[in-house]
N, C-alpha and C positions, 0 to 999 in steps of 0.2 A: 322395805316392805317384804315379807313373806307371803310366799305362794304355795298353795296347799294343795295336792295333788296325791287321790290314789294309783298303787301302780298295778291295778286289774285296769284303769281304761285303756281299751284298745288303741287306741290316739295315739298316746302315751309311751305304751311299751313299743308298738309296731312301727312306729313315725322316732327315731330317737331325736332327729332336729327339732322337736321341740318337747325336748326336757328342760323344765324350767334350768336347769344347769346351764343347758347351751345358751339360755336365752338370757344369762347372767344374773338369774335371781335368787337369791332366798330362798329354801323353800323347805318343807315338811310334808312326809311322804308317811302315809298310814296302809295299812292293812293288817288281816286277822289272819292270813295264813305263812306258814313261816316259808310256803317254798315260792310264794308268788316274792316275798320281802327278798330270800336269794336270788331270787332270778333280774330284777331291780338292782340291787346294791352290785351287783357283778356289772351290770349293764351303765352304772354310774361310775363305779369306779375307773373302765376303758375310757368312760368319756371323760373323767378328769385326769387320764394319764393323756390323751390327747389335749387336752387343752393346756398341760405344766410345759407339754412337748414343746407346742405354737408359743406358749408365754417365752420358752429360752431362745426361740429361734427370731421370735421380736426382738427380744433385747442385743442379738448378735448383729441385727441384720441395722437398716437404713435406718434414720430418726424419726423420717416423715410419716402423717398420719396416714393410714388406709380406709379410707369410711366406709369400704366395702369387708373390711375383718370383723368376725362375729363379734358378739359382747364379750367386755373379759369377765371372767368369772367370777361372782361374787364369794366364794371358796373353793376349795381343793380337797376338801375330807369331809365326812360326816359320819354320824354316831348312830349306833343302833338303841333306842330303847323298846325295853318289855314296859307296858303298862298294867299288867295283871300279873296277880301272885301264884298264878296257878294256870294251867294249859285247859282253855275250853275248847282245844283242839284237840282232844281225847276222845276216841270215838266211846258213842255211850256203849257199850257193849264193853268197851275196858272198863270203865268205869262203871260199871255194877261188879266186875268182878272183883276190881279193888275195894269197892264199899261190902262185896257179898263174904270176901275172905279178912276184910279185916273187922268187923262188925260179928262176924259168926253166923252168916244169913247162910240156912241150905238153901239149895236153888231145885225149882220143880219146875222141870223141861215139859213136861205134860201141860202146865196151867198156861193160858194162853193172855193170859190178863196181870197175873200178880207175879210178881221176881222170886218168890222164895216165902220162906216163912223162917221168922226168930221164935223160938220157943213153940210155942200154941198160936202164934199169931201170924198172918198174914201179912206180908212185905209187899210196897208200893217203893219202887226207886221213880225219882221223880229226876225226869234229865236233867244234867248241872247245868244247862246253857239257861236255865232262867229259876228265878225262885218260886218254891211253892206260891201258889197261887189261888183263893177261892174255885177258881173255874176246875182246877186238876182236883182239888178235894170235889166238886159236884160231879166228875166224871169218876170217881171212883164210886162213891155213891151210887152210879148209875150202875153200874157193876155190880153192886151189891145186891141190890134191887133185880135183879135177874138170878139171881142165888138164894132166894127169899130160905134156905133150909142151912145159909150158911151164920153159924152162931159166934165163929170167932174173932175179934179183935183184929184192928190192923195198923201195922207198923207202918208210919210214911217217910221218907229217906228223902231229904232233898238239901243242896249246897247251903240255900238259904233258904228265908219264908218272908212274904208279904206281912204288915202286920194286921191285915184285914183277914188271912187264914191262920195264923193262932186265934182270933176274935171269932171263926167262924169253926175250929175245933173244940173250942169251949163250950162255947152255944150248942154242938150237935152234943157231947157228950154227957150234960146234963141230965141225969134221970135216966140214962140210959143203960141199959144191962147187958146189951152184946152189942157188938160192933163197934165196939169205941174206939177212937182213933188216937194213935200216941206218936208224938214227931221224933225223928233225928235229924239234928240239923248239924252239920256235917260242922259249918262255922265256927262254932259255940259250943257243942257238945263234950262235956267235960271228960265223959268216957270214949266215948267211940269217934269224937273229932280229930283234927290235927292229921290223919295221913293222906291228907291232898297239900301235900306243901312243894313248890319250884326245891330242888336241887341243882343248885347251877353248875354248868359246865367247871373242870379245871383242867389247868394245863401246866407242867414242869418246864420250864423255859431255863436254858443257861444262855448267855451272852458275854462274850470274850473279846476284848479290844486288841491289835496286833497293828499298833501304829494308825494310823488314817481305817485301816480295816477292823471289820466288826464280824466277828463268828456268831451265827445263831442258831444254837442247837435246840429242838424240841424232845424231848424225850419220855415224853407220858401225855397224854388226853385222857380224860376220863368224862363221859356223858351220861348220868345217872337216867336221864329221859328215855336215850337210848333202849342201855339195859334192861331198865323197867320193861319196855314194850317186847325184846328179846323174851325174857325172863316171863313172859306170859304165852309169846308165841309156841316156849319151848314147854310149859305145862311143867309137868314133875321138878324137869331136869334144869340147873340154873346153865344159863347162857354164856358163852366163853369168848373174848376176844383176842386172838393172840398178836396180833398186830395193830397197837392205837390208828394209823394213817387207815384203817379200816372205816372209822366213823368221821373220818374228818374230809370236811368238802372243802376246804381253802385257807390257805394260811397267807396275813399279809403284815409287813414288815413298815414301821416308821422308825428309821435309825436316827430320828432326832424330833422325839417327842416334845412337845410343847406344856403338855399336862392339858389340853384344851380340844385342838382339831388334830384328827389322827390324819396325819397326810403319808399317802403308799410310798412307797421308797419300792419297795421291793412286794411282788402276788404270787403267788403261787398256786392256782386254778387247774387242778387236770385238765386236759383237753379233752379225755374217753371218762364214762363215768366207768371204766374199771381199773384206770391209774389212781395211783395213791401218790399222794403228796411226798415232798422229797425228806422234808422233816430237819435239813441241815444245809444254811446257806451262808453264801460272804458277801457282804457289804463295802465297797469300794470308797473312798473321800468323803467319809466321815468325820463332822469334827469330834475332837478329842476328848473333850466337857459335854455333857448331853445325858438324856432317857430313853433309851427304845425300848419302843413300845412291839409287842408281837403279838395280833389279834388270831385269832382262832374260832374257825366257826365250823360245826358240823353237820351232818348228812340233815339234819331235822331244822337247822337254820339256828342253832341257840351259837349266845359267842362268847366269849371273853378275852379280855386283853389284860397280857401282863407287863408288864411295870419293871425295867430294869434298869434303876439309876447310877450312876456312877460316886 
């Protein structure tokens, strides 16, 4: 049986004796922000290095049962997934500038209502955290209507759209001569769509066997999410990093990948958020045949694990 548990409950995070881990279950763990998910997967990981700890010190120690030793765990490892193909953790604010400079919108700091204007027309960006919707075209409308001398067209910019507000941009635009309303819909738009797409993390990983020992050298990261956000902060000037361990929050090591559940062999966690990770480690009684696997996660919580088969 799986146990579903967010890890915002204070319970949860503050209380670790009862992470369904300790309590030896199953279980599946959600959230929307990526640093609430690192703060979790770091605080799961110690407690499955303590519990692999107690599992070897059982197996060395008496036969007899202890009824009073916690639950044994029902794993050792778990996986991170994205369920969305794009970050609705983008403040809006970046995200008009991405849709205002790839789209060609100028922006008018003056107007207190509309983002810009495309050509002759009036720009509406509609937040990406939900789709166009009937009620955002009536409160634009409502805008309008306090402009009663304003005659021009307006563009509406949003991820996606309801299909009851293309039914209800039709409807208004009928027989109309100013103020018509014309979508982008960021999803689907054959011109101006396509630049909201995930860039995933990558990482250059070598891996070197030396008898029972295993060398693991990282030598590149690269975080396009990063950058992006750099590369806006810095305006004109493109953003520069000259040390990858720069964006990297943790690196963790399975010297003998299963292709299934990544179990930690080896973490590597700063302890100050102004150390950097060491980038090059050894692995002791390793068997000889095997996959390590070397996961990678950085400052924004994105991951990837690379794959090095023998």
């Amino acid at each position: 049986m799986s146990h579903l548990f967010l890890s915002k409950d204070k319970e949860m995070t503050q209380n670790s004796e009862h992470y369904p881990q300790k309590l030896g279950r199953r279980w599946i763990g959600c959230d929307i922000n990526k640093g609430a998910i690192q703060t979790t997967a770091k605080r799961l990981h110690a407690v499955m290095r303590e519990q692999a700890e107690a599992a070897d010190k059982q197996k060395q120690g008496k036969l007899a049962v202890d009824e009073d030793a916690p639950p044994r765990p029902a794993q050792l490892g778990f996986t991170t997934w994205r369920v969305n193909d794009y970050d609705l953790q983008i403040q809006h604010n970046e995200a008009v500038e991405l849709a205002c400079e790839h789209i060609g919108i100028t922006r008018t700091r003056s107007d207190g209502y509309f983002d810009g204007r495309l050509g002759n027309r009036l720009v509406k960006i509609i937040p990406f955290n939900h789709p166009l919707s009937p009620l955002d075209l009536d409160d634009i409308e409502r805008e309008l209507r306090q402009r009663p001398e304003e005659e021009r067209d307006v563009t509406v910019v949003c991820l996606g759209l309801e299909l009851a507000a293309r039914a209800w941009v039709e409807q208004h635009n009928r027989n109309r001569p100013i103020n018509r309303y014309h979508l982008i819909e960021l999803r689907t738009d054959s011109k101006y769509g396509g630049f909201i797409k995930h860039e995933p993390l990558t990482a250059e990983v070598s891996v070197q066997r030396e008898g029972d020992k295993v060398v693991v050298e990282v030598m590149d990261v690269f975080s396009p999410t990063i950058m992006q956000r750099l590369n806006m902060e810095e305006g004109l000037f493109r953003a520069q990093i000259d040390d990858w361990r720069a964006v990297v929050d943790c690196i963790m090591i399975d010297a003998d990948y299963d292709g299934q559940t990544f179990n930690v062999a080896l973490s590597d966690i700063p302890a100050r958020k102004d150390d950097l990770v060491q980038g090059r480690y050894e692995i002791t009684g390793v068997p000889k045949n095997g996959a390590v696997a070397v996961k990678v996660i950085d400052m924004l919580g994105e991951e990837v694990v690379v794959v090095v088969e023998d």
